[in-house]
CHARMM internal coordinates of N, CA and C (Angstrom, degrees):
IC EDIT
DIST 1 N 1 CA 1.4379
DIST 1 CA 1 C 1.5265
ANGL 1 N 1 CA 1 C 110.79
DIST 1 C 2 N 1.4939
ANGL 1 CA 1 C 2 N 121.13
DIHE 1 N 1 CA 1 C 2 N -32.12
DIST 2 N 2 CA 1.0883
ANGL 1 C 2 N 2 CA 130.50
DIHE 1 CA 1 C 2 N 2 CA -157.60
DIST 2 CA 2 C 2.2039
ANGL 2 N 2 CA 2 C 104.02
DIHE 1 C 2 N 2 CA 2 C -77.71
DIST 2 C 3 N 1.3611
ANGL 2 CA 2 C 3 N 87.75
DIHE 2 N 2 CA 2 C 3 N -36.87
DIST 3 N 3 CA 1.9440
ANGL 2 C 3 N 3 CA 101.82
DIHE 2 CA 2 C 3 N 3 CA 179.05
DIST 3 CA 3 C 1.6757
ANGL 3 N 3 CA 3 C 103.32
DIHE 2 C 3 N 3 CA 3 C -78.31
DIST 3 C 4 N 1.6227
ANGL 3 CA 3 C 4 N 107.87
DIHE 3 N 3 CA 3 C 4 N -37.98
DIST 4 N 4 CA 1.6240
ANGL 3 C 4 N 4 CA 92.78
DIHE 3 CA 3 C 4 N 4 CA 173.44
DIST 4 CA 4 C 1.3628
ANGL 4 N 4 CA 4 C 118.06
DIHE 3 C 4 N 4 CA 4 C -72.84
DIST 4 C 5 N 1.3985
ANGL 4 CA 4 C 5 N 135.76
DIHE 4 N 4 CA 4 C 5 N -13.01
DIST 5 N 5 CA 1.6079
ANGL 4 C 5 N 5 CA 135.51
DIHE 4 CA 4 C 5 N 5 CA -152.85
DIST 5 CA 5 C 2.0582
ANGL 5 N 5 CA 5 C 81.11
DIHE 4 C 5 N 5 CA 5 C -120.03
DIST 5 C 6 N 1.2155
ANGL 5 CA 5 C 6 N 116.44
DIHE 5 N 5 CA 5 C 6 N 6.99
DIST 6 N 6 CA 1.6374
ANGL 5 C 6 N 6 CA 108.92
DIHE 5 CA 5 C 6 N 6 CA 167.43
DIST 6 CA 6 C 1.7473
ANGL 6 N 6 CA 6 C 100.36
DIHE 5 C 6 N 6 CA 6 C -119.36
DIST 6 C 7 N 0.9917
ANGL 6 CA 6 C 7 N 110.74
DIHE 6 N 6 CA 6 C 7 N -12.32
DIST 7 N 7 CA 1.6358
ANGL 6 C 7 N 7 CA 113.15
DIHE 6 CA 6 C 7 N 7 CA 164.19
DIST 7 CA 7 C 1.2856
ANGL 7 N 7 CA 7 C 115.26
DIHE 6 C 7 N 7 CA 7 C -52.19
DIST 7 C 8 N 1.2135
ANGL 7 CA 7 C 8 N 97.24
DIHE 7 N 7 CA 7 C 8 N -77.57
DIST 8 N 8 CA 1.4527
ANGL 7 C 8 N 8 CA 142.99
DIHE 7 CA 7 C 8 N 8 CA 176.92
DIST 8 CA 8 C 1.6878
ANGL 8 N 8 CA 8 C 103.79
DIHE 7 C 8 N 8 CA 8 C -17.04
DIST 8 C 9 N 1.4784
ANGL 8 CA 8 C 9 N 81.09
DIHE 8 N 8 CA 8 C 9 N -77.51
DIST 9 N 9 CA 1.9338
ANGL 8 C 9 N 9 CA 111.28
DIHE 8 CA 8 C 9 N 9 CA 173.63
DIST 9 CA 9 C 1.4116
ANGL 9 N 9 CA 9 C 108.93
DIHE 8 C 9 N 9 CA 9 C -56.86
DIST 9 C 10 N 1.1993
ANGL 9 CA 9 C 10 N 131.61
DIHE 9 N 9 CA 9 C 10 N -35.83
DIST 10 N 10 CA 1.5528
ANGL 9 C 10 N 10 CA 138.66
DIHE 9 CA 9 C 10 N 10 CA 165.44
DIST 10 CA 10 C 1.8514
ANGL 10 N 10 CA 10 C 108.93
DIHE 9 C 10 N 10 CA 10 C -62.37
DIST 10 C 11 N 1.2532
ANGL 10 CA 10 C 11 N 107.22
DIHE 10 N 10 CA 10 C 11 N -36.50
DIST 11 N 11 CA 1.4450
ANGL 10 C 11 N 11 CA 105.54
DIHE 10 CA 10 C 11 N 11 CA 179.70
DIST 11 CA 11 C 1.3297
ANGL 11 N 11 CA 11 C 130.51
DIHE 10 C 11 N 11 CA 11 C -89.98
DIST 11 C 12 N 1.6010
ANGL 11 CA 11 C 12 N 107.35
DIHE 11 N 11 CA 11 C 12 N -12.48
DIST 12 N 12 CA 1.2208
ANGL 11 C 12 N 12 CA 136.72
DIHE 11 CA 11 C 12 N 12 CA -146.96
DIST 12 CA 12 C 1.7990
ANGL 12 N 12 CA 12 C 89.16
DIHE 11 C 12 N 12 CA 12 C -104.21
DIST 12 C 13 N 1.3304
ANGL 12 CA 12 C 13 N 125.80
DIHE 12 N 12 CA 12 C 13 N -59.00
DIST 13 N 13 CA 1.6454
ANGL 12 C 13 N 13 CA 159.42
DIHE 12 CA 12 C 13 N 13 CA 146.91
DIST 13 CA 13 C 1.5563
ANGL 13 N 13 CA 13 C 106.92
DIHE 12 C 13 N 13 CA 13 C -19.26
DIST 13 C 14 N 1.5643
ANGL 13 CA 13 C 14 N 109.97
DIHE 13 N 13 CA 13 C 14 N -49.91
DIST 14 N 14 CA 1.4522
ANGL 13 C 14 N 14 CA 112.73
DIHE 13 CA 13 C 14 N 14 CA -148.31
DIST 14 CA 14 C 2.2516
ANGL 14 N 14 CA 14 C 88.08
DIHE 13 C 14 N 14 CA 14 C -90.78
DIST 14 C 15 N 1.4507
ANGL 14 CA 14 C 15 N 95.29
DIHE 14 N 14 CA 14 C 15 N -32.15
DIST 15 N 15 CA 1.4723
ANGL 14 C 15 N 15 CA 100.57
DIHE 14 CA 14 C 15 N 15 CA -179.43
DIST 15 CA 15 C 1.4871
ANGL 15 N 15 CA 15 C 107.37
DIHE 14 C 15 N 15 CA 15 C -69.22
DIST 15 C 16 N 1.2486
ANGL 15 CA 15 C 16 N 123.83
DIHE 15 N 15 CA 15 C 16 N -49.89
DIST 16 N 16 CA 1.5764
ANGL 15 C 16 N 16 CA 113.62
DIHE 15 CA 15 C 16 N 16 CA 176.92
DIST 16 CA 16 C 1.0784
ANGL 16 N 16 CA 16 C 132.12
DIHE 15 C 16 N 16 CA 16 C -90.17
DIST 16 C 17 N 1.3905
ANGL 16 CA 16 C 17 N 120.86
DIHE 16 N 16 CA 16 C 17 N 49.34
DIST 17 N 17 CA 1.5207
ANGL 16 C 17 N 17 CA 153.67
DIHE 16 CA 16 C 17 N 17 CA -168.30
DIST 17 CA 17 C 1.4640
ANGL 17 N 17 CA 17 C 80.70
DIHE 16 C 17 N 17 CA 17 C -72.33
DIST 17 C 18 N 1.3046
ANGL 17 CA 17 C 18 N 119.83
DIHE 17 N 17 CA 17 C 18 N -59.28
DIST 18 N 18 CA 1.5979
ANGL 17 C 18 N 18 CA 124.98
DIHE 17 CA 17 C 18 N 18 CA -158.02
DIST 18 CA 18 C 1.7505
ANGL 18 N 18 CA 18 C 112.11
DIHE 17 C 18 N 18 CA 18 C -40.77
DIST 18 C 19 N 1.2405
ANGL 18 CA 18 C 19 N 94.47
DIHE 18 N 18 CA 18 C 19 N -60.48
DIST 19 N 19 CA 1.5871
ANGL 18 C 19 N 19 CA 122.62
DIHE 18 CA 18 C 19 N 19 CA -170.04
DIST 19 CA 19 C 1.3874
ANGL 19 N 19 CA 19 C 91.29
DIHE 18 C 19 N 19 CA 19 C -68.91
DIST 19 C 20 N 0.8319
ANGL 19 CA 19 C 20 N 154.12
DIHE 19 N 19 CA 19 C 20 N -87.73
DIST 20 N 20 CA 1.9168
ANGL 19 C 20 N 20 CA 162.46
DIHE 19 CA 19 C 20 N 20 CA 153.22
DIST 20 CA 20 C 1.3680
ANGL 20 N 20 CA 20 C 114.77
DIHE 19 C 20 N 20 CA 20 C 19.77
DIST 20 C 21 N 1.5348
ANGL 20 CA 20 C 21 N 101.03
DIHE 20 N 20 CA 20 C 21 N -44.70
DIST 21 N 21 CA 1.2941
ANGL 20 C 21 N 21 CA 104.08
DIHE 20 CA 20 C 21 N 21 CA -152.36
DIST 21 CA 21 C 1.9681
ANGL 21 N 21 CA 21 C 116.88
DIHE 20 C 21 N 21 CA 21 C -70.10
DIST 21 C 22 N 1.3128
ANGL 21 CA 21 C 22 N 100.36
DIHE 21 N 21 CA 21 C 22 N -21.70
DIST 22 N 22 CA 1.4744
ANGL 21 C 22 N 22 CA 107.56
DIHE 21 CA 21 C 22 N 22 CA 173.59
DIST 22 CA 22 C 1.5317
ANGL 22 N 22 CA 22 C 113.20
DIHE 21 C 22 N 22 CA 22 C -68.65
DIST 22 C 23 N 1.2250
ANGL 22 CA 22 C 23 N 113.72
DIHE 22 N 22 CA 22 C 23 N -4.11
DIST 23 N 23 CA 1.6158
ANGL 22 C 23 N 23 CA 102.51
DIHE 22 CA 22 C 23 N 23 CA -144.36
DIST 23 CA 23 C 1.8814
ANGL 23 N 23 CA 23 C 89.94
DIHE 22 C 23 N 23 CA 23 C -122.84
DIST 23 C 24 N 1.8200
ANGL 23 CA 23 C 24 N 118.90
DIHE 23 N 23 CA 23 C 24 N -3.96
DIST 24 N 24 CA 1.2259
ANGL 23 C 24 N 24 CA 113.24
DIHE 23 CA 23 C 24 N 24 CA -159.87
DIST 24 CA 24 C 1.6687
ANGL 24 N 24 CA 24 C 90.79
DIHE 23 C 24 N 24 CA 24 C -105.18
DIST 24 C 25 N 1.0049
ANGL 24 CA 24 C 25 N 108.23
DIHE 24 N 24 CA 24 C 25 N 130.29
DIST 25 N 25 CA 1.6913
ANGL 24 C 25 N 25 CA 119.14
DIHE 24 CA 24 C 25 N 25 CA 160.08
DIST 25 CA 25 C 1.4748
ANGL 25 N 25 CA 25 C 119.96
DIHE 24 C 25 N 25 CA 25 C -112.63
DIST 25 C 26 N 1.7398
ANGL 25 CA 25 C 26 N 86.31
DIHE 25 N 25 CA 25 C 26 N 134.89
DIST 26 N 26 CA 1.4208
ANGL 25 C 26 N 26 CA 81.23
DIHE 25 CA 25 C 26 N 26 CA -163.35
DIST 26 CA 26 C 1.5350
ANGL 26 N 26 CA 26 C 151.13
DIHE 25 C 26 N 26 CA 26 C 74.89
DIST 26 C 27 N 0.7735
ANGL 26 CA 26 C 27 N 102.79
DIHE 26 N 26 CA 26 C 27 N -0.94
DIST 27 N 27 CA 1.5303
ANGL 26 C 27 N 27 CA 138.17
DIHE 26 CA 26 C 27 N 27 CA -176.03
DIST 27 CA 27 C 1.7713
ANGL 27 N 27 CA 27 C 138.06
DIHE 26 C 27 N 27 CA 27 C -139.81
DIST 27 C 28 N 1.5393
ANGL 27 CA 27 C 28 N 106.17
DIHE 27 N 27 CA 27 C 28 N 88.33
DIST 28 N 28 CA 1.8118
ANGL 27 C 28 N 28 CA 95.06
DIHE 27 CA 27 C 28 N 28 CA -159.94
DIST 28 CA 28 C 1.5099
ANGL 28 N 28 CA 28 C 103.97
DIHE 27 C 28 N 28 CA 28 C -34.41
DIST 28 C 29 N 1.3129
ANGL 28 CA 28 C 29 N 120.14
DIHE 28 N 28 CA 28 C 29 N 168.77
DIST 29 N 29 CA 1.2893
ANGL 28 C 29 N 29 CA 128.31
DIHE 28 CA 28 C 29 N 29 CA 152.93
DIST 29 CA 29 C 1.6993
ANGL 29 N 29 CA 29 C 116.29
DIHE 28 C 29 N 29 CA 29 C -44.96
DIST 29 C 30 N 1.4337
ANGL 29 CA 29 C 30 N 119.93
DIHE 29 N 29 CA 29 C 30 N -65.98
DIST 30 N 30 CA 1.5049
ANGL 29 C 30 N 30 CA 120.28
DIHE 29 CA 29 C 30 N 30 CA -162.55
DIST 30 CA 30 C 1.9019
ANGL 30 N 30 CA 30 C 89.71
DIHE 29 C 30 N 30 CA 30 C -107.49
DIST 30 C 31 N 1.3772
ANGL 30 CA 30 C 31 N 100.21
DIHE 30 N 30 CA 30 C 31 N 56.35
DIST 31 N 31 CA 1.9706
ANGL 30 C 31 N 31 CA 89.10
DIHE 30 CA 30 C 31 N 31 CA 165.14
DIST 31 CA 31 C 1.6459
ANGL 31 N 31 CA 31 C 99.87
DIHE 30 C 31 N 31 CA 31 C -81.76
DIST 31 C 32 N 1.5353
ANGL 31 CA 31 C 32 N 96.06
DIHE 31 N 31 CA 31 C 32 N 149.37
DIST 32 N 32 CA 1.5333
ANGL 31 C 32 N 32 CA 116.72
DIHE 31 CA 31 C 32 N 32 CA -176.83
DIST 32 CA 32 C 1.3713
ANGL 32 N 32 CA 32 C 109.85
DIHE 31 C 32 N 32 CA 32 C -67.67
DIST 32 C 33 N 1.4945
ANGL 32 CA 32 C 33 N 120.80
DIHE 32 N 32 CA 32 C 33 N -36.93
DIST 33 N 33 CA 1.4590
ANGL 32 C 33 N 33 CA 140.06
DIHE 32 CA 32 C 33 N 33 CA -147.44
DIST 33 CA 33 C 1.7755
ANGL 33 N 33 CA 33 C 90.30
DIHE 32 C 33 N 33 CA 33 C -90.46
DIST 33 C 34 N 0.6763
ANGL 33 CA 33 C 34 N 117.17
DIHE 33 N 33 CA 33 C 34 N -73.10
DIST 34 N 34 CA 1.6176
ANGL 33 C 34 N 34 CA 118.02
DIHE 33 CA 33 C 34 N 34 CA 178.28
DIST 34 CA 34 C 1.7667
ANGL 34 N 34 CA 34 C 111.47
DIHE 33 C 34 N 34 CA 34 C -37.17
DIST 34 C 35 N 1.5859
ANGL 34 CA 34 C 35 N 116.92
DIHE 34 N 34 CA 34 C 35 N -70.44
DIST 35 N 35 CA 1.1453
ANGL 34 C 35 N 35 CA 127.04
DIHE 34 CA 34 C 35 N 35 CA 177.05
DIST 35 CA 35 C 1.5430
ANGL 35 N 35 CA 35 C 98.49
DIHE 34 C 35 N 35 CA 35 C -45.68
DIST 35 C 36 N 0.8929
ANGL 35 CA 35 C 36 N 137.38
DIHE 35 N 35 CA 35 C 36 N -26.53
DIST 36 N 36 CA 1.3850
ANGL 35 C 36 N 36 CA 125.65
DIHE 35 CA 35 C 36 N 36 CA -162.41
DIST 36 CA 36 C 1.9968
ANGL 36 N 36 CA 36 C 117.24
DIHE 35 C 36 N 36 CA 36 C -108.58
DIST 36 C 37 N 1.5655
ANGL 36 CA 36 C 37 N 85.07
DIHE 36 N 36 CA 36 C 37 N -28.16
DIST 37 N 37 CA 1.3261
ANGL 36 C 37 N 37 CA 88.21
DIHE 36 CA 36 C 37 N 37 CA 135.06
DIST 37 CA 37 C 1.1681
ANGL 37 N 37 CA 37 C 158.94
DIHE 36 C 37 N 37 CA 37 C -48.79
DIST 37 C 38 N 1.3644
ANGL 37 CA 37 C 38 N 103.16
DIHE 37 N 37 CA 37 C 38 N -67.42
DIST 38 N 38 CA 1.4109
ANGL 37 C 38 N 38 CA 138.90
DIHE 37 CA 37 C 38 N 38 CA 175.06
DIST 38 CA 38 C 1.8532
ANGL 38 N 38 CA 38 C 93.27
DIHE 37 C 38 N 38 CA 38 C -42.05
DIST 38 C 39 N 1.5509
ANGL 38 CA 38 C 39 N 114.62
DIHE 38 N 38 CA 38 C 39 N -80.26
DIST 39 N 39 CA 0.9855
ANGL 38 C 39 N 39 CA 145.90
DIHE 38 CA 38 C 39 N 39 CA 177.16
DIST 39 CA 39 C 1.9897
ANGL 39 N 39 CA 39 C 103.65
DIHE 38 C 39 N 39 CA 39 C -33.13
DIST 39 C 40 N 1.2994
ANGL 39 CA 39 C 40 N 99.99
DIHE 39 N 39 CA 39 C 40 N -34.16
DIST 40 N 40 CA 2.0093
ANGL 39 C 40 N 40 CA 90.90
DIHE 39 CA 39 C 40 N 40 CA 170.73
DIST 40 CA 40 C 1.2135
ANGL 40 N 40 CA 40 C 107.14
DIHE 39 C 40 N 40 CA 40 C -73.44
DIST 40 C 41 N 1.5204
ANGL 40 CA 40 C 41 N 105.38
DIHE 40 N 40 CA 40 C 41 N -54.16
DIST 41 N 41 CA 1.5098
ANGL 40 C 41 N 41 CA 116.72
DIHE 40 CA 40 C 41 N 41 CA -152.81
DIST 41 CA 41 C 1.8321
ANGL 41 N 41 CA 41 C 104.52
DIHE 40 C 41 N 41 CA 41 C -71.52
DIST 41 C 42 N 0.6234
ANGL 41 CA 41 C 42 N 108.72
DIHE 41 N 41 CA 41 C 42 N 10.01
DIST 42 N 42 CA 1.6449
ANGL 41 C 42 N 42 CA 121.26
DIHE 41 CA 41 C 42 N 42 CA -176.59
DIST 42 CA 42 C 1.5528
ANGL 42 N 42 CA 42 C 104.39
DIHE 41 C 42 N 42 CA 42 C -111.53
DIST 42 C 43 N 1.0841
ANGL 42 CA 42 C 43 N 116.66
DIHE 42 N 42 CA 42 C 43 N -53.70
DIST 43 N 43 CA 1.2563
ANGL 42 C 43 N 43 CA 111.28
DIHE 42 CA 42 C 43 N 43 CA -176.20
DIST 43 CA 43 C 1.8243
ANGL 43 N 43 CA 43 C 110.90
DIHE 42 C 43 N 43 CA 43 C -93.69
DIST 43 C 44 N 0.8813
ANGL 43 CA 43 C 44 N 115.07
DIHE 43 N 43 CA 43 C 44 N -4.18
DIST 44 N 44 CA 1.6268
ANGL 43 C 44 N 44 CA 125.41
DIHE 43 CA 43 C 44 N 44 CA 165.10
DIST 44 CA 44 C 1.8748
ANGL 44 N 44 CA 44 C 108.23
DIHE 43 C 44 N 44 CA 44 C -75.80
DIST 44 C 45 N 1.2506
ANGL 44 CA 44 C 45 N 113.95
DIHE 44 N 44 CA 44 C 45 N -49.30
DIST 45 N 45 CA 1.5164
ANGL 44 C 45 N 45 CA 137.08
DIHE 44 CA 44 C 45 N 45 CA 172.35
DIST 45 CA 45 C 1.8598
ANGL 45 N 45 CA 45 C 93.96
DIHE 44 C 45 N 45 CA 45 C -52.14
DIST 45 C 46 N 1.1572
ANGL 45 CA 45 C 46 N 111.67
DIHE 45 N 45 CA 45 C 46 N -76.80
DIST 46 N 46 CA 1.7276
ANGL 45 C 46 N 46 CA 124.71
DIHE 45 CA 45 C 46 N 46 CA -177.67
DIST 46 CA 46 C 1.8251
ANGL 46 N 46 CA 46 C 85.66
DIHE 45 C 46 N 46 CA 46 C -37.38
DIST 46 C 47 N 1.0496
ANGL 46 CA 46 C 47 N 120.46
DIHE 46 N 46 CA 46 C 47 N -102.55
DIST 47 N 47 CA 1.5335
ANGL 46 C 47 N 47 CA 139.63
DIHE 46 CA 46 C 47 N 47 CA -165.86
DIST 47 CA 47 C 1.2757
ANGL 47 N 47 CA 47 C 101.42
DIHE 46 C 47 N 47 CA 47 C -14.38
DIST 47 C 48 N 1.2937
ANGL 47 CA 47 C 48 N 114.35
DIHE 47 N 47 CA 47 C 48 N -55.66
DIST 48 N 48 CA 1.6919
ANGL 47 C 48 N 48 CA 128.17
DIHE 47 CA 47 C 48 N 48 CA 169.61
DIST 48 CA 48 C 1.5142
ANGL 48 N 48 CA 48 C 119.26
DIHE 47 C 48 N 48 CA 48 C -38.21
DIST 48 C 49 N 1.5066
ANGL 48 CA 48 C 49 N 100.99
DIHE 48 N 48 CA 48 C 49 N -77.78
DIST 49 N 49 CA 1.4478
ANGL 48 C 49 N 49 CA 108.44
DIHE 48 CA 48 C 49 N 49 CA 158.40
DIST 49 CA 49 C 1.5823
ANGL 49 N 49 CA 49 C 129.00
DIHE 48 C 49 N 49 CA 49 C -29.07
DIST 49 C 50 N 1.4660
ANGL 49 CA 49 C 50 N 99.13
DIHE 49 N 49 CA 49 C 50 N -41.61
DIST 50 N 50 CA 1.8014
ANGL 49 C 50 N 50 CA 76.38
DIHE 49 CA 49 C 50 N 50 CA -174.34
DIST 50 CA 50 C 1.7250
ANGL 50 N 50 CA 50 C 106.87
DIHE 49 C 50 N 50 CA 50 C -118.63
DIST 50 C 51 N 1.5116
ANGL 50 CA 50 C 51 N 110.23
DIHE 50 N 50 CA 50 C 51 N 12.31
DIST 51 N 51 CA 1.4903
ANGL 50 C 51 N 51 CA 100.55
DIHE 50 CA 50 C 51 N 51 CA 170.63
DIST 51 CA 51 C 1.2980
ANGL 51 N 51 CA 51 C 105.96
DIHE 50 C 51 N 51 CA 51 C -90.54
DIST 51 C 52 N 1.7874
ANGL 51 CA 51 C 52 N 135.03
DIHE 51 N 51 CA 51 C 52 N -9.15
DIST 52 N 52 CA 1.3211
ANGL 51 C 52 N 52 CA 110.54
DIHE 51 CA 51 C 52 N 52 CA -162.70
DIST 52 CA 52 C 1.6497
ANGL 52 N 52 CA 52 C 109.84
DIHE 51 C 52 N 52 CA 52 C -138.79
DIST 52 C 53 N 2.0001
ANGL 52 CA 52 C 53 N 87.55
DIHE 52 N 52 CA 52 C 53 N 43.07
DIST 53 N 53 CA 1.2779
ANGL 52 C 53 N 53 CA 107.13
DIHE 52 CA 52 C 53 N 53 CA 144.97
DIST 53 CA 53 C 1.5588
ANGL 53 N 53 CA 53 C 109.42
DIHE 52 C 53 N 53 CA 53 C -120.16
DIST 53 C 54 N 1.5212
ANGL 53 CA 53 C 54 N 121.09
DIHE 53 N 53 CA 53 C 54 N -11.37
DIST 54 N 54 CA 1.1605
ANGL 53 C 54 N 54 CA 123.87
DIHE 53 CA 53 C 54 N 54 CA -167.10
DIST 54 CA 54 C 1.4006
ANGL 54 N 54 CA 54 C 103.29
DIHE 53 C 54 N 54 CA 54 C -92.58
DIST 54 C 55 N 1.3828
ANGL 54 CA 54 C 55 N 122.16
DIHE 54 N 54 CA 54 C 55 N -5.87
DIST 55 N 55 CA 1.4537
ANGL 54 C 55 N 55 CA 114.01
DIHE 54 CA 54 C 55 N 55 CA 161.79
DIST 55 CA 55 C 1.5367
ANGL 55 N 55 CA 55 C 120.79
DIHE 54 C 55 N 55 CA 55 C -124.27
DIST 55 C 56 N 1.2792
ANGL 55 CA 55 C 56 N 119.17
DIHE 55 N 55 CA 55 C 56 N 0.88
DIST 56 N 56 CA 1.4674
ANGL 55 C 56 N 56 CA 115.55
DIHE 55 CA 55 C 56 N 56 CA 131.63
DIST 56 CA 56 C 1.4527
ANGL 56 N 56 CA 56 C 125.23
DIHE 55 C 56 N 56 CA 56 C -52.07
DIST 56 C 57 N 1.3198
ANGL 56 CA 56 C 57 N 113.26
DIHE 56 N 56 CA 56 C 57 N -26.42
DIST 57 N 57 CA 1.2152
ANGL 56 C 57 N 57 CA 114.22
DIHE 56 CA 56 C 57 N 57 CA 170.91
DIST 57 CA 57 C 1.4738
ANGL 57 N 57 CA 57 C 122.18
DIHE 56 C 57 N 57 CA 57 C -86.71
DIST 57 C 58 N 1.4003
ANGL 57 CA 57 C 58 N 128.63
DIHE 57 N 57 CA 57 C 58 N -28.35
DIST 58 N 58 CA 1.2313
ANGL 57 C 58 N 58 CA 144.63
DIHE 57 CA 57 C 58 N 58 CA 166.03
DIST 58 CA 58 C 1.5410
ANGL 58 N 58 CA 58 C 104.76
DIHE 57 C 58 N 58 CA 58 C -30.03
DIST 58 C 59 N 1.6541
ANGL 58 CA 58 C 59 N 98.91
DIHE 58 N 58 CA 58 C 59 N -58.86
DIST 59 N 59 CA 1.7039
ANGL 58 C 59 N 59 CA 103.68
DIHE 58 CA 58 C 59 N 59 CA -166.90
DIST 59 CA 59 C 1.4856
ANGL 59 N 59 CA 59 C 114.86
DIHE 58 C 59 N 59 CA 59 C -61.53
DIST 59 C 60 N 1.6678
ANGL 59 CA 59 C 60 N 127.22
DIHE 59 N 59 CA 59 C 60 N -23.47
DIST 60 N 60 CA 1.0243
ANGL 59 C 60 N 60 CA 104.32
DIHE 59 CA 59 C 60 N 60 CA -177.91
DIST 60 CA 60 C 1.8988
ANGL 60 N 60 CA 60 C 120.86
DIHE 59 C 60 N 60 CA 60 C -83.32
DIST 60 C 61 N 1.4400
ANGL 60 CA 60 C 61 N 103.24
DIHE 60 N 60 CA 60 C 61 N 169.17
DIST 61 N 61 CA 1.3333
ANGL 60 C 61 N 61 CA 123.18
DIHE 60 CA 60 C 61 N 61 CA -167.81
DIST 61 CA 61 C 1.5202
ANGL 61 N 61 CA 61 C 101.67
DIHE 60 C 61 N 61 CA 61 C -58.68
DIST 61 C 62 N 1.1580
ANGL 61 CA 61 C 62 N 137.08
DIHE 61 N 61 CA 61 C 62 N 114.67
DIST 62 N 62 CA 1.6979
ANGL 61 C 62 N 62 CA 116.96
DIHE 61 CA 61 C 62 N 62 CA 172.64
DIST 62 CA 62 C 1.6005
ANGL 62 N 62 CA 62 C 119.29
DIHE 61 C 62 N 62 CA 62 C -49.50
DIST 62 C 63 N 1.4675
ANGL 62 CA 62 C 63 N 101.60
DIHE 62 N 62 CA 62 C 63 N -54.66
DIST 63 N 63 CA 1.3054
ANGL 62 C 63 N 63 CA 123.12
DIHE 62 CA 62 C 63 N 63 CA 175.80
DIST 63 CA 63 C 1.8574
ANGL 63 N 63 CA 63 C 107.21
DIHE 62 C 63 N 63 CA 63 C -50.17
DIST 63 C 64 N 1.1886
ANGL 63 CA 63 C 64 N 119.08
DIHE 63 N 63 CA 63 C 64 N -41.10
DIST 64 N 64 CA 1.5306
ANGL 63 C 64 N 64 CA 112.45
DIHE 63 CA 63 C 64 N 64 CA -179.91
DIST 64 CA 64 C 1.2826
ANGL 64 N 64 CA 64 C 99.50
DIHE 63 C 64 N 64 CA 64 C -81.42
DIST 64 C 65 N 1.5104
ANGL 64 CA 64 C 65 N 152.63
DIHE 64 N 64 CA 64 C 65 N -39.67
DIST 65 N 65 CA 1.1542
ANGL 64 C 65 N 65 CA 142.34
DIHE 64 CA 64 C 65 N 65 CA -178.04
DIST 65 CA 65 C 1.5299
ANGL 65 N 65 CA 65 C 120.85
DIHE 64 C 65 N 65 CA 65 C -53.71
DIST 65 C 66 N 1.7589
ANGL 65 CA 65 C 66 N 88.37
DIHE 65 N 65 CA 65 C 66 N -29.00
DIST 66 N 66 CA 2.0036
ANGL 65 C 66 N 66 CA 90.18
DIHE 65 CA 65 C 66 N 66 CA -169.90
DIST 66 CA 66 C 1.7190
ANGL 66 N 66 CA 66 C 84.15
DIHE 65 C 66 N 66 CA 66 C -90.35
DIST 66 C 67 N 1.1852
ANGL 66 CA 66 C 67 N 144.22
DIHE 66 N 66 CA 66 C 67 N -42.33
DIST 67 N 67 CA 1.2659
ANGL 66 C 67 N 67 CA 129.64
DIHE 66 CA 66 C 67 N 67 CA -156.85
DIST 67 CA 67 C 1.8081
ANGL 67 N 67 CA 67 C 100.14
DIHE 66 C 67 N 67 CA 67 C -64.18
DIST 67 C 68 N 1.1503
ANGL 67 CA 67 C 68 N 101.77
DIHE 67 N 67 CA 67 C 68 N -22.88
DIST 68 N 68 CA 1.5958
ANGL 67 C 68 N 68 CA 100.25
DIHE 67 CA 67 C 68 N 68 CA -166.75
DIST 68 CA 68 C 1.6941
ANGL 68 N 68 CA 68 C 111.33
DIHE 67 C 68 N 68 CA 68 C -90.20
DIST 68 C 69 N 1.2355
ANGL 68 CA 68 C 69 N 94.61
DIHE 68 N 68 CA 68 C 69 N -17.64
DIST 69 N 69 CA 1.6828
ANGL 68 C 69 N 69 CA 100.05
DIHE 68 CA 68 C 69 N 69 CA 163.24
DIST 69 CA 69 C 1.7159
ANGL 69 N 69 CA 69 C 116.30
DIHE 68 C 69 N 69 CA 69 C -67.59
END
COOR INIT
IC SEED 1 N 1 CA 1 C
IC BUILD
């Protein structure tokens, strides 16, 4: 979900170049280096987010989780 909702945002970004373009200094509107940036650090952040609840969760007991329900 995390690579389709940076697609998305990559396509979404690359279309309103138009509107953007007054407001970027220093920086073309459609530079590769930025977008591609942008586009790690987003999905590095996501990856983050959901591996290091998914192995905090690893550690617990299955069997103690259901008894405690």
């Amino acid at each position: 979900m995390a690579i389709v909702g940076v697609a998305v945002g990559l396509a979404a970004a690359l279309a309103l170049t138009r509107v953007m373009r007054d407001m970027l200094y220093g920086v073309a509107a459609t530079d590769p280096l930025t977008f591609s940036c942008v586009a790690a650090g987003l999905t590095a952040i996501a990856l983050a987010a959901c591996y290091l609840p998914a192995r905090r969760a690893m550690r617990v007991d299955p069997m103690l989780a259901l008894r405690h329900e």
